[in-house]
N, C-alpha and C positions, 0 to 999 in steps of 0.2 A: 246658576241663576234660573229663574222660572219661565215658562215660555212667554209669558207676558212680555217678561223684560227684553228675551231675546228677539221678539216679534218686532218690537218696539227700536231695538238699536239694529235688527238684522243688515240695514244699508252699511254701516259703520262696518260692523263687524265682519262683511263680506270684502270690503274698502282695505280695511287694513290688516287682512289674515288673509295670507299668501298662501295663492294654491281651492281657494272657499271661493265656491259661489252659491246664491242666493240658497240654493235649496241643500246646497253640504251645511250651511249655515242650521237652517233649520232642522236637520238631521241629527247635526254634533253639540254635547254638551258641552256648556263654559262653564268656566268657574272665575267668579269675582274676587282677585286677590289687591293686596295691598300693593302701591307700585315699589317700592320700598325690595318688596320679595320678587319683582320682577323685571328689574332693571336691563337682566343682561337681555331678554326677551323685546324688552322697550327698545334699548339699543339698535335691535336689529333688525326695528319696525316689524313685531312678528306678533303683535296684540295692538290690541283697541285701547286707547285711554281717556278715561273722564273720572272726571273731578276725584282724583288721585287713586284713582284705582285703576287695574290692565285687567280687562278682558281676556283669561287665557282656555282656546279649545284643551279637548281631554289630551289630544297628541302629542299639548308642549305642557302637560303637568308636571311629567316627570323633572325637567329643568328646578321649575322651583321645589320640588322635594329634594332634589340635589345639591340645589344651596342654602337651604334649610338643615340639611344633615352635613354640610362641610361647616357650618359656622355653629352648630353642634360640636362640634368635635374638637374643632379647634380650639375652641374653649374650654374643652375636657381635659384637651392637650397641654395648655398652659396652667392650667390648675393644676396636672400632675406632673408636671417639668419646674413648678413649685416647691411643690410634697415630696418630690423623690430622696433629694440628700436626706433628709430627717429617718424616710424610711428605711434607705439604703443601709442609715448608721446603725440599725437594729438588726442584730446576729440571726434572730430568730428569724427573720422575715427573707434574709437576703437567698438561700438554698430558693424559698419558692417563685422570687421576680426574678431570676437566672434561668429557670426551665418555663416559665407563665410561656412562652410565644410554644412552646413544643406540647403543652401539654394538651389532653386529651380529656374532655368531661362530661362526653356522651355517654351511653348506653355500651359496655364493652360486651355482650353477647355472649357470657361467661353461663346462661343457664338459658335456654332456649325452648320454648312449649310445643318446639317441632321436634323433640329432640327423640329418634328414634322412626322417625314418619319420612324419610326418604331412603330410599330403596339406591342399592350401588348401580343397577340399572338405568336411574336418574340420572345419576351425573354427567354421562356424555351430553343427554340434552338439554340438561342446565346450565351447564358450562358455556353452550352457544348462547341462550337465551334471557339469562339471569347473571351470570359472574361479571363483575368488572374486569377490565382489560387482562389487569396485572395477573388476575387469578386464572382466567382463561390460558393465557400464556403459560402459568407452570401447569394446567392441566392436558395442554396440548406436547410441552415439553415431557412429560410424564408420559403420557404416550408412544411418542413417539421414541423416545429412547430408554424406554424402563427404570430410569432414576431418576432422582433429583440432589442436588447435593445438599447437606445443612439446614443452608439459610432458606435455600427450596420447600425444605422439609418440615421446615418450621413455620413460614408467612403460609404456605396450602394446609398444609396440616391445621392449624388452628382455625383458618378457615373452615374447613369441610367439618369441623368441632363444633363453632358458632352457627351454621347453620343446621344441623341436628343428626350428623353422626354420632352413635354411639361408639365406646373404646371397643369392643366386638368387630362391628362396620370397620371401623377403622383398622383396625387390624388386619382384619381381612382383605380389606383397599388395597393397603399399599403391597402385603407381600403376593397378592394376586399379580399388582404390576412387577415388582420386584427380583419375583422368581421368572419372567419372563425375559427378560436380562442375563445378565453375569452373574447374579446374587441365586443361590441355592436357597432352597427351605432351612436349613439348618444354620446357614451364616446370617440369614432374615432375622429369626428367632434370636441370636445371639448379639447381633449387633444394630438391629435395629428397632427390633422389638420394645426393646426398655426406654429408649427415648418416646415414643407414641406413648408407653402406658404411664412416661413422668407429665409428658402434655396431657393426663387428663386425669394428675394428681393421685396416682396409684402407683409411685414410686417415690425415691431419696427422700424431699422433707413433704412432701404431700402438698404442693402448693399445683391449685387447679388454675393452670394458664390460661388467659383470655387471650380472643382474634388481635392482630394486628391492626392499629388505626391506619388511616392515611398517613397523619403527620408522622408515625413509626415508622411507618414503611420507605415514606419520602426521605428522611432523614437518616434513615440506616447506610450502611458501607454500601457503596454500588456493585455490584454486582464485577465479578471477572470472568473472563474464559471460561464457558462451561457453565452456569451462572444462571438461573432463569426469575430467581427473586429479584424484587426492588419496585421501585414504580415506572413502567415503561414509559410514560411520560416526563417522568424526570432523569432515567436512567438509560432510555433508547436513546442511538443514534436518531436525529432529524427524520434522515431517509430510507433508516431501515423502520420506522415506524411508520410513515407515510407507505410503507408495503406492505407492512401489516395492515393497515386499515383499509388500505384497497382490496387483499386476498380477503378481507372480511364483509366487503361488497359495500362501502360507506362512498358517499356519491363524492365527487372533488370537491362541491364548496364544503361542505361537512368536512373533509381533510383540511382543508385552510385553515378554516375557524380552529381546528383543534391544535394546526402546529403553531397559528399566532397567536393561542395562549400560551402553549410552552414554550413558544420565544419569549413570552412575558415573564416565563415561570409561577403562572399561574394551573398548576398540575392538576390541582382538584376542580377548579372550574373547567380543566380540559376533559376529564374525565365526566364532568354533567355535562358537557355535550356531546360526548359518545354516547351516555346513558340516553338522552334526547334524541339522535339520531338514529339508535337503534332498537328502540320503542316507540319513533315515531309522533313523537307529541313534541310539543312550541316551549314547554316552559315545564320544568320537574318539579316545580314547586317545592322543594327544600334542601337544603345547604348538604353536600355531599363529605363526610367526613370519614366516611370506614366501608371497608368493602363489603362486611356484611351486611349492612344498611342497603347498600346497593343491593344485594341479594332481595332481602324482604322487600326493598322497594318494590323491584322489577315482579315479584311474585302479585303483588296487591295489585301492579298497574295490569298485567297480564291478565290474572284472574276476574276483572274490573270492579275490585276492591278498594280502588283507590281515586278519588274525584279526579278527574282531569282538568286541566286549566281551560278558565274560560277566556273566552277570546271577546273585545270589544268589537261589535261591528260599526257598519257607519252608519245605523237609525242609531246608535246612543244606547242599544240595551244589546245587555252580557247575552252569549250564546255560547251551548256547551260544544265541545268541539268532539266531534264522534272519532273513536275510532276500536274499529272492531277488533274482535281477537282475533280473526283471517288480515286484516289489514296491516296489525302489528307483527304476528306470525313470518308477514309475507316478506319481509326485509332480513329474515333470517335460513340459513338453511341449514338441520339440525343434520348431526352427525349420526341419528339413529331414525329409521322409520318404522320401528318394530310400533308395530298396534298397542301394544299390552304397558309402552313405556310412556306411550300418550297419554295415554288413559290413565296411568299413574301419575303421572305430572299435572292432568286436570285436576285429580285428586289434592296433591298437594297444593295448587294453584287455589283452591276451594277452600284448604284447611288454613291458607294465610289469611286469608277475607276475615277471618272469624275475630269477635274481641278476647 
């Protein structure tokens, strides 16, 4: 509504919006909805109403978008709980609504324009600062004990692929670690060598593997004994996770929120809010479906390549919410201080900004 109006009903709208007085009134934008869309709000004396419409501030909008998209939907829902038998009974169709909830239709990070532009040097401090949980995890486990088994070798590997190792890099990577271990150079070459150069379609039928999604990763065999793939939010114990997240310096309400998602079993929404918490910003602004995404995400937010959310205040106009690259930095402690690897990560942090 326009100040006029608001100036005009401000006694009202201060009267029956809990929490508003005269001057939050004139601060805060309303919006003039139908009461119809705003019943449950009326119910709970939490708007103004005249002559069939509710007065609702910007803080209770979200409600009626909320029951705007449930009675959306459920009318979606009954139109195709109609359609289903007719389409169920067609052979051709039935393979793709059996896998439609698993399937994956984003961007698979099979050809990448970084590809060759990160340095083996990088990865330790990428790993703190850019990798999603689960990849952090086999990179630390990699570390620490020289291998990884399999299914390790395959969710990091494709990984460290989609964001722009080359099969050279790669090769290099893992029998660097490998030979540090129980594994010789000569048993590297032999037996592990050929699986890395079939992940990048220069082996048996020549087929060039993409990164692992969420929904793959979530949905694969959980991990055993020994084990470092899968998704730790859906594949960690509770409280061996709620340790991880603390050794990683994440404050306790931040551990809350993330084990009461995955008591939801909401894994990828637990995972945006690690990405949130340990970049520091209110809202990521888009839908988290694959770990490489998180990758380029965190690069574009880091490098400040990437608009941050803005925040409503309470005069009623948007304000961008700052935060610096020492401020974002400063919630992380990287495993490398060498000079020369900073200054290469600015580098690359630089080269994701680009179109």
């Amino acid at each position: 509504i326009g100040e006029d109006l608001k100036n005009e009903l401000a006694n009202e709208l201060c009267a029956s919006t809990p929490g508003f007085s005269l001057s939050k009134v004139k601060e805060q934008m309303f919006y003039k909805v139908g009461l119809a869309d705003a019943v449950d709000l009326f119910r709970a004396r939490r708007v103004f109403i005249k002559d069939g419409f509710a007065y609702v501030p910007f803080k209770e909008i979200d409600v009626i978008v909320l029951n705007n998209y449930r009675t959306k939907l459920s009318k979606a829902l009954a139109l195709t709980a109609r359609s289903l038998p007719s389409i169920q009974s067609d052979e051709r169709l039935q393979p793709l609504l059996n896998h439609l909830s698993h399937s994956y239709v984003g961007p698979d990070y099979s050809i990448q324009k970084n590809t060759g532009k990160i340095s083996l040097e990088q990865i330790d401090a990428l790993s703190v600062k850019s990798f999603p949980l689960c990849m952090r995890q086999l990179h630390r486990a990699l570390r620490d004990s020289h291998h990884l088994r399999h299914g390790g070798r395959m969710q990091y590997g494709l990984f460290l692929k989609g964001i722009g190792l080359t099969l050279e890099q790669a090769l290099e990577f893992w029998k660097k670690e490998f030979i540090r271990g129980k594994v010789d150079a000569d048993k590297f070459d032999k037996g592990y060598a050929y699986s890395i150069r079939h992940n990048y379609g220069k082996e048996g039928k020549r087929t060039d593997y993409t990164p692992y999604s969420c929904m793959k990763i979530i949905m694969s065999n959980p991990p055993s004994q020994g084990d470092y793939h899968g998704c730790p939010f859906r594949h960690s114990d509770p409280e061996l996770l709620k340790q991880k997240l603390q050794s990683y310096k994440i404050p306790p309400s931040g551990i809350t929120q993330i084990l009461e998602l995955v008591k939801g079993m909401h894994y990828q929404l637990a995972c945006q809010k690690y990405f949130e918490l340990t970049h520091d910003v209110d809202d990521i602004g888009f839908s988290l479906n694959h770990p490489n995404q998180y990758f380029t995400e965190s690069q574009k937010l880091l490098s400040g390549g990437r608009e941050m959310k803005k925040e409503f205040n309470n005069s009623g106009n948007f304000q961008q919410k700052n935060n610096t690259q020492e401020s974002i930095n400063s919630g992380s402690t990287p495993t490398s201080s060498n000079a020369t690897v900073d200054t290469e990560l600015e580098g690359l942090e630089a080269y994701f900004t680009e179109d």
